[in-house]
ROMIDREN-52053 format. One record per residue (C-alpha): z, y, x; residue number from 0; residue in three letters. Coordinates in Angstrom, 2 decimals, always signed. Each point is the difference from the previous one (the first is absolute). Layout:
BEGIN
         Z         Y         X   pos   code
         Z         Y         X   NUM    ALA
...
// end
This chain:
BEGIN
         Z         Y         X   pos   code
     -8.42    -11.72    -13.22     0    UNK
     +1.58     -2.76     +1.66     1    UNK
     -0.59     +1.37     +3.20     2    UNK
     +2.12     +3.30     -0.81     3    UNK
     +2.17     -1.83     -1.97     4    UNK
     +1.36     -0.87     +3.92     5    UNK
     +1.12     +3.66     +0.77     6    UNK
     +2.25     +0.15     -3.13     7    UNK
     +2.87     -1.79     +2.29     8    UNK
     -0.14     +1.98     +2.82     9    UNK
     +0.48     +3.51     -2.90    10    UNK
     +2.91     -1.71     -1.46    11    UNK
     +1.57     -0.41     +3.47    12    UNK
     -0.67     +3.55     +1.17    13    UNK
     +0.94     +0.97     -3.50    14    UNK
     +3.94     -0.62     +0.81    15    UNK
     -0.51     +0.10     +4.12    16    UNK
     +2.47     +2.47     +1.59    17    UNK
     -0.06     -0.97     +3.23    18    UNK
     -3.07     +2.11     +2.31    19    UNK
     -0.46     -2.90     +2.25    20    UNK
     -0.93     -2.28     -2.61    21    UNK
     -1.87     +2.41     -2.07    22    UNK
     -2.72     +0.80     +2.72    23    UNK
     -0.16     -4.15     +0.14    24    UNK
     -0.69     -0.12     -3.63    25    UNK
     -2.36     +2.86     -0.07    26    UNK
     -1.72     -1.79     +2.81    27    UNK
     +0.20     -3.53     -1.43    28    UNK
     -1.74     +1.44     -3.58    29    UNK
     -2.93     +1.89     +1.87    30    UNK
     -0.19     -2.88     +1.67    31    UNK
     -0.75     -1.84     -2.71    32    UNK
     -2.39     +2.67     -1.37    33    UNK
     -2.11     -0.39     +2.74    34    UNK
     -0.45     -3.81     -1.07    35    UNK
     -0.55     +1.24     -3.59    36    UNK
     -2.53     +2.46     +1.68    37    UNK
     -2.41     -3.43     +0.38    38    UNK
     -0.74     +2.09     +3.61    39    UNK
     +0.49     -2.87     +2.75    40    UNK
     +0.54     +2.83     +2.81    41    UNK
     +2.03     +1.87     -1.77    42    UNK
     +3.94     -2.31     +0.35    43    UNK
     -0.71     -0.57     +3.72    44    UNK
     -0.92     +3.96     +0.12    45    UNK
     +3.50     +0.66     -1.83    46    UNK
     +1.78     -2.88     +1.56    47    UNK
     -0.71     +1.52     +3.17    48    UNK
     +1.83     +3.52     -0.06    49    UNK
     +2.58     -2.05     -2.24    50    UNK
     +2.86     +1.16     +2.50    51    UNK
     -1.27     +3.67     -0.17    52    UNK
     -0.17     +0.20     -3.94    53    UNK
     +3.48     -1.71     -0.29    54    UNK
     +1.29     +2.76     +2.34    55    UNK
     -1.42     +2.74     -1.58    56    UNK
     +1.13     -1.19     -3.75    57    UNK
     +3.15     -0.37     +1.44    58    UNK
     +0.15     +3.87     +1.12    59    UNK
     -1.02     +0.63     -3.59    60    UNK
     +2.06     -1.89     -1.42    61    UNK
     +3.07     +1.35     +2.22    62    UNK
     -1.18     +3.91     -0.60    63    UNK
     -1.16     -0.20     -3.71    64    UNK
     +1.89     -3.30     -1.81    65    UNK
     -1.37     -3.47     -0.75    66    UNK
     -0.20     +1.24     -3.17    67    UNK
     -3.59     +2.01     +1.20    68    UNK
     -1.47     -2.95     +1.18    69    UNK
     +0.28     -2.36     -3.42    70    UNK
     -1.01     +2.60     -1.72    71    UNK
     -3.07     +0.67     +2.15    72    UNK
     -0.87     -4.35     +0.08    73    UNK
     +1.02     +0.30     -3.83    74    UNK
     -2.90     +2.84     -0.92    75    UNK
     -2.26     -1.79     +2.91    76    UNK
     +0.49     -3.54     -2.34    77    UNK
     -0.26     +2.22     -3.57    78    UNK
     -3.67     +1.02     +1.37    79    UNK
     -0.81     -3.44     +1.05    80    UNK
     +1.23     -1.51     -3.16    81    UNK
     -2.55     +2.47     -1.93    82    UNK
     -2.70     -0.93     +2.03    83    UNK
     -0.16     +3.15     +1.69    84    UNK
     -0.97     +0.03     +3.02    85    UNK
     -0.96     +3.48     +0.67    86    UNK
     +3.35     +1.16     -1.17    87    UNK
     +1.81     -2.78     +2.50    88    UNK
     -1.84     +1.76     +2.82    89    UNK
     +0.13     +3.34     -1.04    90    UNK
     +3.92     -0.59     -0.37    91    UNK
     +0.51     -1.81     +3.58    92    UNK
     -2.17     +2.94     +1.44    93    UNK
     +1.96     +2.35     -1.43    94    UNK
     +3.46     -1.42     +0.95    95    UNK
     -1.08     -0.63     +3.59    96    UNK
     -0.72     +4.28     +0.46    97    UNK
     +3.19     +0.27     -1.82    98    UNK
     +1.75     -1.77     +2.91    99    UNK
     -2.48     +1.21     +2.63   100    UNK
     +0.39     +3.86     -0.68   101    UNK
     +1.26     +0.47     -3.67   102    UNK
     +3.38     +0.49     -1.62   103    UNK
     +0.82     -3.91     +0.89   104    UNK
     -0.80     +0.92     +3.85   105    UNK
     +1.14     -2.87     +2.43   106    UNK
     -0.78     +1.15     +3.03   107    UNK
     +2.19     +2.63     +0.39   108    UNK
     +3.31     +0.32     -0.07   109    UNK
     +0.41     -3.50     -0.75   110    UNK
     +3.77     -1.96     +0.65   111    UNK
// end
């Protein structure tokens, strides 16, 4: 509990975050942390190493659909953490990631 108790700052942030650029940094900086959470010792240098890819791609997001999208996606990602849930958490980051590969929240085309 204390552990996720860490991610609560980084919501609260994104909650009132307008700006894309710093969005895509928080969204990074909380799954960041995650992966700590996770208790996986690969699994920050995995994410810390296509950091600059991520934070580019949230930012397209972010730019195309609103910050808004993203704390709400972190916010239901914490929600099923906070329950315990971690077959919903996955289920919910798969399903967000097709969204934005080839669903209605597409990024790769006809992104700005």
């Amino acid at each position: 509990d204390e552990e996720i108790a860490t991610l609560a700052p980084y919501l609260e942030q994104l909650k009132s975050c307008t700006d894309p650029q710093e969005t895509a940094d928080l969204m990074f900086a909380f799954s960041h942390e995650l992966t700590f959470i996770s208790g996986n010792t690969l699994l920050p240098l995995l994410c810390a190493s296509f950091k600059d890819l991520v934070i580019s791609l949230w930012f397209r997001y972010a730019k195309k659909y609103g910050c808004e999208r993203l704390y709400e996606s972190a916010r239901h990602t914490y929600d099923y953490i906070v329950a315990k849930d971690a077959k919903g958490a996955c289920d919910f980051i798969e399903k967000s990631s097709q969204e934005s590969i080839d669903g209605d929240y597409n990024i790769y085309t006809n992104a700005n």
